[in-house]
RODOFI-350499 format. One record per residue (C-alpha): residue number from 1; residue in three letters; chain; x, y, z. Coordinates in steps of 0.001 Angstrom, whole numbers. Layout:
num, residu, chaine, xx, yy, zz
NUM, ala, A, X, Y, Z
...
END
This chain:
num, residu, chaine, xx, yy, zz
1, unk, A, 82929, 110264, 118851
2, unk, A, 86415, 109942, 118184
3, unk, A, 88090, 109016, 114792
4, unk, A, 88106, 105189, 113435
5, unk, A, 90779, 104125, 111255
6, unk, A, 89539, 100707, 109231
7, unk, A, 92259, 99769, 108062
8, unk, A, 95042, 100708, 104928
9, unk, A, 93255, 101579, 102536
10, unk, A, 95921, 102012, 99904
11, unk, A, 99818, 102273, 99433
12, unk, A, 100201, 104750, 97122
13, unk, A, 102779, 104244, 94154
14, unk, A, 103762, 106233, 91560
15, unk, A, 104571, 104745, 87921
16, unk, A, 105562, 106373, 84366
17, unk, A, 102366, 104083, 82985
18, unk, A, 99274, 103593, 84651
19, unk, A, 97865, 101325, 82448
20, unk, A, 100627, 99075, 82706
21, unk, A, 100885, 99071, 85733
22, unk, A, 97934, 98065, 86648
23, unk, A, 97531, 95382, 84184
24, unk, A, 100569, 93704, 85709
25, unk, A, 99460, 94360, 89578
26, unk, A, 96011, 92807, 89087
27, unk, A, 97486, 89770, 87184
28, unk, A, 100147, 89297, 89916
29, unk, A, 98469, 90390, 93332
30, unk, A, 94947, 90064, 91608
31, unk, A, 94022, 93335, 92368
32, unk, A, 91625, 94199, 89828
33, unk, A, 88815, 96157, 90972
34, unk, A, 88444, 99212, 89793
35, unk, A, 86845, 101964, 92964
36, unk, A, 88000, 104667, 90526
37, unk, A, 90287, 106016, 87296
38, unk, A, 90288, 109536, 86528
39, unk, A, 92316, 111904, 84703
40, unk, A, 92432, 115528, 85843
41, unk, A, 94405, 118085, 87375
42, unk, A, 96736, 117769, 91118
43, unk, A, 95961, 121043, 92100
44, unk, A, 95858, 120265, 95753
45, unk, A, 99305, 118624, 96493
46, unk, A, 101400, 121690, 95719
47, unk, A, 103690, 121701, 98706
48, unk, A, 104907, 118165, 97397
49, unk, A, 104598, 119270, 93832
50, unk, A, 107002, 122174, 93571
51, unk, A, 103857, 124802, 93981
52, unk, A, 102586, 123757, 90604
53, unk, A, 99237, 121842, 89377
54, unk, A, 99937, 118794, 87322
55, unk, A, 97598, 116562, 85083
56, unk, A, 97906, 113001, 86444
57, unk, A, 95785, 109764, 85547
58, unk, A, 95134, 107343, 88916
59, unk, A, 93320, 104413, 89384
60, unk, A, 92110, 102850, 92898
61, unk, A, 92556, 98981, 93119
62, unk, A, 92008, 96524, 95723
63, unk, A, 91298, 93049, 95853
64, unk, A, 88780, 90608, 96755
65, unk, A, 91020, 89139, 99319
66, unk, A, 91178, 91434, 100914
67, unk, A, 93781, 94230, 102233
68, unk, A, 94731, 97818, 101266
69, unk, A, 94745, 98516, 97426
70, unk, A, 97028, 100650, 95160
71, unk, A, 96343, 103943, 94281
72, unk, A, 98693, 103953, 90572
73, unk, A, 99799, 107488, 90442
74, unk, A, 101209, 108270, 86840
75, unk, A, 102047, 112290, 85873
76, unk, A, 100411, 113250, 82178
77, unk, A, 102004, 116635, 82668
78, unk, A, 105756, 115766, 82880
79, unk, A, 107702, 112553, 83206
80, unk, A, 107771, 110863, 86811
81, unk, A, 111300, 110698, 88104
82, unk, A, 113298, 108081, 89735
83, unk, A, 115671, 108184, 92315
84, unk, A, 119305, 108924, 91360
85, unk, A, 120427, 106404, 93906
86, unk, A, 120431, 103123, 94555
87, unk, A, 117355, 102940, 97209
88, unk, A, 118820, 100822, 100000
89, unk, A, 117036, 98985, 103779
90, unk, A, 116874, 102054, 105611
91, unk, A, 117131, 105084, 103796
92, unk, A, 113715, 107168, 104777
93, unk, A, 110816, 106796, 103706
94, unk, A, 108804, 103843, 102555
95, unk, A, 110993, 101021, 101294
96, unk, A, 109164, 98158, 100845
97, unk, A, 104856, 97405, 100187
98, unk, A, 103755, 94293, 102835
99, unk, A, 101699, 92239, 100629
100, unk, A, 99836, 89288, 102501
101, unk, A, 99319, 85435, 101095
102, unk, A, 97426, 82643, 102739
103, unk, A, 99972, 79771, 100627
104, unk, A, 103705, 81514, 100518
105, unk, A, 104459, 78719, 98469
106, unk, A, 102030, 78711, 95963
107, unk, A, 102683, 82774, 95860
108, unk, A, 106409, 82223, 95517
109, unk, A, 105959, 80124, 92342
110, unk, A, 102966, 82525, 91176
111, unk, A, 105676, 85861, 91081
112, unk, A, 108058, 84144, 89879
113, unk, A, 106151, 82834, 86433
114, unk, A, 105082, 86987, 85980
115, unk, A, 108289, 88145, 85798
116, unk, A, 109286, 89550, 89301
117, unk, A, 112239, 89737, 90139
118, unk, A, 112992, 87206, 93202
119, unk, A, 115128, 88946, 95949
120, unk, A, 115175, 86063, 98144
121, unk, A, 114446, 82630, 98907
122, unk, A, 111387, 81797, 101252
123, unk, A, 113005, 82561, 104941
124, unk, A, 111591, 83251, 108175
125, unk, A, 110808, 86945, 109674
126, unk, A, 111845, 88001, 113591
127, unk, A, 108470, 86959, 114450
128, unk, A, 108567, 83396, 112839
129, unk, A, 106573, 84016, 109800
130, unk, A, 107219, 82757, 106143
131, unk, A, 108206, 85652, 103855
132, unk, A, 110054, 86962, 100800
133, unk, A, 111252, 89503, 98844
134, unk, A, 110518, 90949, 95257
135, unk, A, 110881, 93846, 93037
136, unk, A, 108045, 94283, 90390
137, unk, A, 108858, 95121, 86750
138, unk, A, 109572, 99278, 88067
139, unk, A, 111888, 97650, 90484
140, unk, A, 109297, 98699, 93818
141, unk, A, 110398, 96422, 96730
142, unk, A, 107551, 93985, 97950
143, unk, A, 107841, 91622, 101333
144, unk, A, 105466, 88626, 100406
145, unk, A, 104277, 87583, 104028
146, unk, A, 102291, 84865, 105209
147, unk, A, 99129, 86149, 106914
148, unk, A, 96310, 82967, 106852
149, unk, A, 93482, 84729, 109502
150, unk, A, 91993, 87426, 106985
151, unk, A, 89216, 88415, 104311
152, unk, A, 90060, 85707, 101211
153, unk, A, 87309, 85272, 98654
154, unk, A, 89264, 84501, 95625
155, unk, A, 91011, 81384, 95698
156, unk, A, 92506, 81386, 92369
157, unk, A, 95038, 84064, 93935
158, unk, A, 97354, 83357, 97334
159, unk, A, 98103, 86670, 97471
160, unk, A, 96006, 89111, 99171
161, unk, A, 96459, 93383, 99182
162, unk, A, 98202, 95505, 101064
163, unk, A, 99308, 94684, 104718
164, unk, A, 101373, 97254, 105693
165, unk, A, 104773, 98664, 104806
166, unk, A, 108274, 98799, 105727
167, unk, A, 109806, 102181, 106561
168, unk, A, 112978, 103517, 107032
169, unk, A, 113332, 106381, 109735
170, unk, A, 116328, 108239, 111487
171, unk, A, 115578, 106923, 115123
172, unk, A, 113188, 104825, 115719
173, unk, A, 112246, 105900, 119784
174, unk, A, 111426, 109469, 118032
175, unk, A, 109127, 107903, 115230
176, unk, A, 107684, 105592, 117371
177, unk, A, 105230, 107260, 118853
178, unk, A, 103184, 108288, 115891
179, unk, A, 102772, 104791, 114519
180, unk, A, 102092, 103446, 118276
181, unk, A, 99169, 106121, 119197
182, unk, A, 97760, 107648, 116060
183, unk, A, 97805, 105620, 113620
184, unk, A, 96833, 102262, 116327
185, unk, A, 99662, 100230, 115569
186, unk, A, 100086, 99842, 119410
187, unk, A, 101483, 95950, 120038
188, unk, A, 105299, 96064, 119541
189, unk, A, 105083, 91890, 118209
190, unk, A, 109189, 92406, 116943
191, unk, A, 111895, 94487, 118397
192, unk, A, 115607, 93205, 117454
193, unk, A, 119043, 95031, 115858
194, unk, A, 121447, 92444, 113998
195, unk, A, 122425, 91665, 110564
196, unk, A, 119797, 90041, 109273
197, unk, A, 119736, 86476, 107437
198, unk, A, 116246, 86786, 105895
199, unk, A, 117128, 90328, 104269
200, unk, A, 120150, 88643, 102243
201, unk, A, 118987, 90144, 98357
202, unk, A, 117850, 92939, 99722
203, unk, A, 119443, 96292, 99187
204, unk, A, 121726, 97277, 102003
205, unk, A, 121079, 93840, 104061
206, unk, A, 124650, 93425, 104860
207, unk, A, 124222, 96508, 107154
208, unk, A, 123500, 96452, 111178
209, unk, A, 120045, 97496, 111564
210, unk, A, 117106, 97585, 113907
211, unk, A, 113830, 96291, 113237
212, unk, A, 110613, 96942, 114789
213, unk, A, 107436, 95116, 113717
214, unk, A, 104091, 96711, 114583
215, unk, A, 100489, 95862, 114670
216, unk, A, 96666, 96573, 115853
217, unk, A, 95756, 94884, 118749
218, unk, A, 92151, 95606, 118007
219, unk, A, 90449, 94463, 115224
220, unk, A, 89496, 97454, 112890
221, unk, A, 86155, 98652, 112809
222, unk, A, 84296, 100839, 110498
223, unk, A, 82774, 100431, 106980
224, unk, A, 86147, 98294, 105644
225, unk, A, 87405, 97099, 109051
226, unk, A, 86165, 93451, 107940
227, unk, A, 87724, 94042, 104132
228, unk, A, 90798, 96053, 104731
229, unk, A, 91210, 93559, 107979
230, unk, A, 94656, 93854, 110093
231, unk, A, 98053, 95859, 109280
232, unk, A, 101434, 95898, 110198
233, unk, A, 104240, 98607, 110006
234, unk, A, 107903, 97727, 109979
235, unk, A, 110249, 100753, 111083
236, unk, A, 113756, 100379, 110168
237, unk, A, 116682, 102388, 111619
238, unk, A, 120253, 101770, 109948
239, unk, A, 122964, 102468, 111989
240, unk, A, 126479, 101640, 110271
241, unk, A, 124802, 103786, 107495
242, unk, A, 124098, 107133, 106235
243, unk, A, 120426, 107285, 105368
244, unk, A, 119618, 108782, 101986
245, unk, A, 115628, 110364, 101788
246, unk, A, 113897, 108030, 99171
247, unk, A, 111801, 111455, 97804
248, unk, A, 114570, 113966, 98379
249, unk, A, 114298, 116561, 95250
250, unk, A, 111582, 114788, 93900
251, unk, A, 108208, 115516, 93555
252, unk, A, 105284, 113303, 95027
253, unk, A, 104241, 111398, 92748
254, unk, A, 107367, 110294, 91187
255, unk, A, 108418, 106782, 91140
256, unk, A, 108018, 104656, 94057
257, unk, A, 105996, 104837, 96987
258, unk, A, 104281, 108148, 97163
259, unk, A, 101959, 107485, 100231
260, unk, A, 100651, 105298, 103015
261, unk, A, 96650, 105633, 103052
262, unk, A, 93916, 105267, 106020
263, unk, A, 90281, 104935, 105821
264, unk, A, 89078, 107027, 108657
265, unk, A, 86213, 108078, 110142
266, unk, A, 85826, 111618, 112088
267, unk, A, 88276, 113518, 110157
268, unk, A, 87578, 116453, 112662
269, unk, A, 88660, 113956, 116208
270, unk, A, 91735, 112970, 114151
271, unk, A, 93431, 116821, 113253
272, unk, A, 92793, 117073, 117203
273, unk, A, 94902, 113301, 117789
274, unk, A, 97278, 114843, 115078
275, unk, A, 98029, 117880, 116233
276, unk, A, 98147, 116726, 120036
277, unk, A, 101279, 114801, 118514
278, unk, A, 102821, 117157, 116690
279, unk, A, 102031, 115798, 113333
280, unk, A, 99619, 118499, 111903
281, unk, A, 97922, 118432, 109294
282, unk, A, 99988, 119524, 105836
283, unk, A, 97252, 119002, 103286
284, unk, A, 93590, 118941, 103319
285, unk, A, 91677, 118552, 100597
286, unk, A, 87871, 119634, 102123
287, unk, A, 84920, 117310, 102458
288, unk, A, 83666, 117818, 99111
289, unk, A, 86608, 116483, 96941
290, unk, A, 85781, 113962, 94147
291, unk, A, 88148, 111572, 92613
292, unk, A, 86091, 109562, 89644
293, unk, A, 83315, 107641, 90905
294, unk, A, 84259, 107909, 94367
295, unk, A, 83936, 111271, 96713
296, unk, A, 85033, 111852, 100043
297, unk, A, 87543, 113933, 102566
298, unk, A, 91412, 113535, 102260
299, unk, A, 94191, 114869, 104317
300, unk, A, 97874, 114426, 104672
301, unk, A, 100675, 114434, 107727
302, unk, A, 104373, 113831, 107856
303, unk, A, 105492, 111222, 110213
304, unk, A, 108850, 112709, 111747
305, unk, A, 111307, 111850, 109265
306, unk, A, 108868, 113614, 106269
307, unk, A, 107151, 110380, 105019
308, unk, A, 103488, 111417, 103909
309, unk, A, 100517, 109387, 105139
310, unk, A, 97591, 110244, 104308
311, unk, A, 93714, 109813, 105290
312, unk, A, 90701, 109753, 103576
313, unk, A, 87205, 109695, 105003
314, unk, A, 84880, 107949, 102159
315, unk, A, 81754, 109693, 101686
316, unk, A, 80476, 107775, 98493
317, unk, A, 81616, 104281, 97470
318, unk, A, 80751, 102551, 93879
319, unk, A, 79560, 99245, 94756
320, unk, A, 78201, 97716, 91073
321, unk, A, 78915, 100753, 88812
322, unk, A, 77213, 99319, 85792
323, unk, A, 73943, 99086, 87279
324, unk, A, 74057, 102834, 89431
325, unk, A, 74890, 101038, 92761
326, unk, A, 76263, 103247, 94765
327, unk, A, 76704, 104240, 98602
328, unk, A, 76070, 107155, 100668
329, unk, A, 78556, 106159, 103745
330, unk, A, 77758, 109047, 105585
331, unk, A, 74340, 107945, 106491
332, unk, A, 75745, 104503, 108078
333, unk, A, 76768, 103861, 111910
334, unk, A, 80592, 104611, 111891
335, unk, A, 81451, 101713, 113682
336, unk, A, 79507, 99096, 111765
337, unk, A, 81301, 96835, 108780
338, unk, A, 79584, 97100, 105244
339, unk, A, 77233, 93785, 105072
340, unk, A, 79278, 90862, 103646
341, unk, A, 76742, 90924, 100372
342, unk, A, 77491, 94675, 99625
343, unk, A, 81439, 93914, 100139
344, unk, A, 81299, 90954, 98133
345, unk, A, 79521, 92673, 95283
346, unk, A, 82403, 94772, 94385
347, unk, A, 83488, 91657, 92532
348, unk, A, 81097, 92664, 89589
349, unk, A, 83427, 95461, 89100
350, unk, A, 86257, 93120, 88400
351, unk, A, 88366, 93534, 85462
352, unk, A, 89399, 90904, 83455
353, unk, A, 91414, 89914, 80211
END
């Protein structure tokens, strides 16, 4: 068999205070199911953590409409940094979270009352789509973007998870590839270079820049395919700029977006499809690896420019944790989506105020 990727499963983003964080995130984007939160040691990121272990607190969140989650990343053992630089539309690495909404208007109105910072006006995207711009309370860069055919069960949010990301890359024909074959993003549905309108409030949108939109063509299958539904990935290439690396001397984990994350299956098939394009992998955490309630296999690549994404194979999912519910994934067909009832339990583990 070869390797299934269901979807995003989380964007990863690191914060000085988890708790926080997440309060505001699941009032905002409603993402307030817990899969996990666990304090303990890093002692398996050390090429991205300056060789040594550090205590961090996470917690997994997704939403009942659907989409990736976040995985808030906060250090306990030192204070996360931020850039020393204003982060700007194509400087590398990710720049922006894709969150979707079935009512742009309603979500427009809904940011706005938390406290986000509005960036711009509702506009239209290349591909004639309703979207905006935020910055959360951290000042993390969020596209808003209207996306009606998906999982929604929760109507008293517009706003959905994670649909993707925007990120910024040297050259665009040599990052390409990875995105296109890899990772499935294989239907090129926006390819233009301008100055663009729709970016104006944006960090560095007075500058020429190219813009390619990618998505699935296939629907994703696999235990989340239905939940974690379609993605998109925006690559960005400035060109009457000097790119700045979001991360350079900074540690994962640090402020901003630490990650891109896939839920695969057949972790084995996909270091083959890695390697074959040159994208080994950098980390891998084994098949036994724990994080809280949940368990499974993680690994890690660099798309060309240095940008981690990584992949996690989930071997044991908490469905209703207060009443032992849990599930052994590994005994499922690979292929087949999670039941509707077992995906629409996970709203027991809600958390609310």
């Amino acid at each position: 068999m070869s390797y299934i990727i269901s979807g995003i499963q989380q964007l990863g983003v690191g914060n000085t205070n988890v708790q926080e964080t997440f309060t505001w995130y699941r009032k905002v984007f409603g993402t307030d199911i817990k899969i996990f939160e666990e304090a303990a040691m890093a002692e398996l990121m050390l090429p991205y953590t300056d060789n040594k272990p550090h205590a961090r607190h996470a917690i997994l969140a997704i939403s009942m409409n659907g989409g990736g989650g976040f995985e808030i990343w906060q250090y306990t053992s030192r204070k996360a940094q931020n850039a020393q630089f204003t982060i700007q539309l194509g400087d590398i690495g990710i720049f922006a979270g894709k969150i979707k909404s079935f009512d742009i208007e309603k979500s427009f109105a809904h940011l706005k009352q938390f406290g986000a910072k509005m960036l711009t006006d509702i506009t239209t995207s290349p591909d004639n789509r309703k979207h905006f711009y935020i910055q959360d309370l951290w000042g993390n860069t969020y596209e808003i973007i209207e996306e009606k055919k998906s999982w929604y069960m929760q109507k008293n949010f517009s706003t959905g998870g994670v649909l993707g990301a925007v990120i910024g890359v040297r050259n665009i024909e040599k990052s390409i590839g990875l995105y296109k074959t890899v990772l499935g993003f294989d239907t090129v549905i926006s390819d233009t270079t301008s100055v663009y309108t729709d970016w104006i409030g944006v960090e560095g949108a007075s500058k020429k820049m190219r813009r390619v939109i990618l998505r699935n063509s296939k629907p994703r299958e696999g235990s989340f395919g239905t939940l974690l539904g379609d993605n998109e990935i925006e690559l960005v290439e400035a060109f009457d700029y000097s790119p700045k690396k979001i991360f350079e001397n900074r540690l994962w984990g640090d402020c901003g977006f630490i990650h891109l994350c896939f839920d695969i299956k057949n972790m084995s098939a996909l270091k083959v499809a890695c390697e074959k394009a040159g994208q080994p992998f950098t980390i891998d955490g084994g098949a036994g690896f724990e994080m809280g309630e949940a368990a499974g296999h993680f690994t890690y690549i660099e798309d060309a420019d240095g940008t981690l994404i990584e992949f996690v194979e989930t071997k044991k999912l908490p469905v209703v944790k207060k009443i032992g519910w849990y599930l052994d994934l590994r005994k499922r067909d690979p292929k087949k989506a999670l039941p509707n009832f077992i995906l629409k339990a996970l709203r027991f583990s809600r958390v609310k105020d």
